[in-house]
C-alpha positions as CSV (number, residue, x, y, z in Angstrom):
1,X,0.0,0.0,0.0
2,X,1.3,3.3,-0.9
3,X,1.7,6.4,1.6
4,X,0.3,8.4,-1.2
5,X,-3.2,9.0,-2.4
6,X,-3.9,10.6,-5.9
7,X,-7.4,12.6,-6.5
8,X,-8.2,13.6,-9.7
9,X,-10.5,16.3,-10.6
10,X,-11.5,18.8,-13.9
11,X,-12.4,22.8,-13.5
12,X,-14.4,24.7,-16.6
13,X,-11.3,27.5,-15.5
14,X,-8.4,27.9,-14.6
15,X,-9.4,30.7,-12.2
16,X,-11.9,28.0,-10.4
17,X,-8.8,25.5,-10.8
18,X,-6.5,27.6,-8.9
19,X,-8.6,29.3,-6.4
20,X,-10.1,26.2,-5.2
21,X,-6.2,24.1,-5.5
22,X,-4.9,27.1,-3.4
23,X,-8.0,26.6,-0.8
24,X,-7.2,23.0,-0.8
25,X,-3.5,22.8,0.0
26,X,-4.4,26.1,2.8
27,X,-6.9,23.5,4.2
28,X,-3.8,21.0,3.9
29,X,-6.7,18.6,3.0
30,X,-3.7,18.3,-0.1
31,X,-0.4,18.3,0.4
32,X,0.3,19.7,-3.2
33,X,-2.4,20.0,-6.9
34,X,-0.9,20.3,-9.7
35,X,-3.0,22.4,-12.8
36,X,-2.6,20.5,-16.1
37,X,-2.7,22.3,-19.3
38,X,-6.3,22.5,-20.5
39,X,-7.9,19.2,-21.8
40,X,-11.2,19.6,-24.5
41,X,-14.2,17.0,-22.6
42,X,-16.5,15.2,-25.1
43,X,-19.7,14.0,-22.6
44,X,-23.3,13.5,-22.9
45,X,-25.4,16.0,-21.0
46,X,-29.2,16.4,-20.4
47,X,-29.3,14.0,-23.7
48,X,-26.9,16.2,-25.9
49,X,-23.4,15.5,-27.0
50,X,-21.4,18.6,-26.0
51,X,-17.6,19.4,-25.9
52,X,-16.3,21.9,-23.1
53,X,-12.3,23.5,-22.5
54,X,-11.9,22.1,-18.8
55,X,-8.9,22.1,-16.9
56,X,-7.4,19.0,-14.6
57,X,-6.0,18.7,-11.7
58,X,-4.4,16.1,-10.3
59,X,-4.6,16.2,-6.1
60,X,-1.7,14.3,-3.4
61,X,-3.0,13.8,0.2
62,X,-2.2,11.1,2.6
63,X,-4.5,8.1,2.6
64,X,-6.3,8.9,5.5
65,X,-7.5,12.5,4.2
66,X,-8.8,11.3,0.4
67,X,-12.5,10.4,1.4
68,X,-12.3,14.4,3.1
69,X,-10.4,15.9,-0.1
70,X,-12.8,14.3,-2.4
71,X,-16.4,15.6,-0.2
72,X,-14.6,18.9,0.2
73,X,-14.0,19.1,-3.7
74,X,-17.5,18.4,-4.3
75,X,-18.8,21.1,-1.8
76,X,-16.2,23.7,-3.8
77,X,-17.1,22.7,-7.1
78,X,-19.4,24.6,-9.7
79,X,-20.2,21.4,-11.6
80,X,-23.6,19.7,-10.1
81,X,-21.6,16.5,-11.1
82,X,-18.0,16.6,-11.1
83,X,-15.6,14.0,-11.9
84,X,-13.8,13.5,-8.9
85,X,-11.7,9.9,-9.5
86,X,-9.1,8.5,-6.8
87,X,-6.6,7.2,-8.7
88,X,-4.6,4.3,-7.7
89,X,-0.5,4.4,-6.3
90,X,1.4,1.1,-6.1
91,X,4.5,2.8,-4.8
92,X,5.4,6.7,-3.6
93,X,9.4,8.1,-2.8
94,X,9.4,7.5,0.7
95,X,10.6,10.9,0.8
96,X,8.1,12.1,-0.8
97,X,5.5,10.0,1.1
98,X,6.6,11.6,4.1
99,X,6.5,15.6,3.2
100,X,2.6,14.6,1.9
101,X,2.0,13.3,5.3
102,X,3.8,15.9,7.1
103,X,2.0,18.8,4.8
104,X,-1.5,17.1,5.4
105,X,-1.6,15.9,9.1
């Protein structure tokens, strides 16, 4: 089991990316979000296929904060369903491991 837990997530700005990244790691519900370059989504919605510029963001926390990170995502959000995905970690730096523990305890 890895000391590292992985939440991914995707914002319709990178204003709504960042303010609520910045919020996050302040809450130190994440150690650290990094803001991917923007990505174009193709979904269904409300029985139309639509395409949106939407930006992701990929979340580290320790283990025992995802379940918090991910509610506290969805209470930020602007989507009424976002895609918020934990993502699985075979192995962290224990180095590494340890600053995300130290940054979210």
């Amino acid at each position: 089991m890895s000391a590292v837990a992985l939440v991914y997530t995707l914002f319709g700005s990178r204003e709504a990316a960042t303010r609520i990244a910045r919020q996050l790691v302040e809450e130190r519900l994440a150690a650290c979000a990094n803001l991917l370059g923007e990505a174009t989504s193709i979904y269904e919605w409300n029985g139309a296929v639509d395409t949106a510029a939407e930006v992701p963001v990929l979340f580290k926390t320790a283990p025992a904060r995802r379940d918090a990170l991910m509610a506290r995502i969805a209470e930020l959000h602007d989507y009424r369903v976002p895609a918020i995905l934990a993502l699985p970690v075979d192995a962290a730096h224990a180095a590494f491991a340890r600053w995300v523990d130290d940054r979210t305890g």
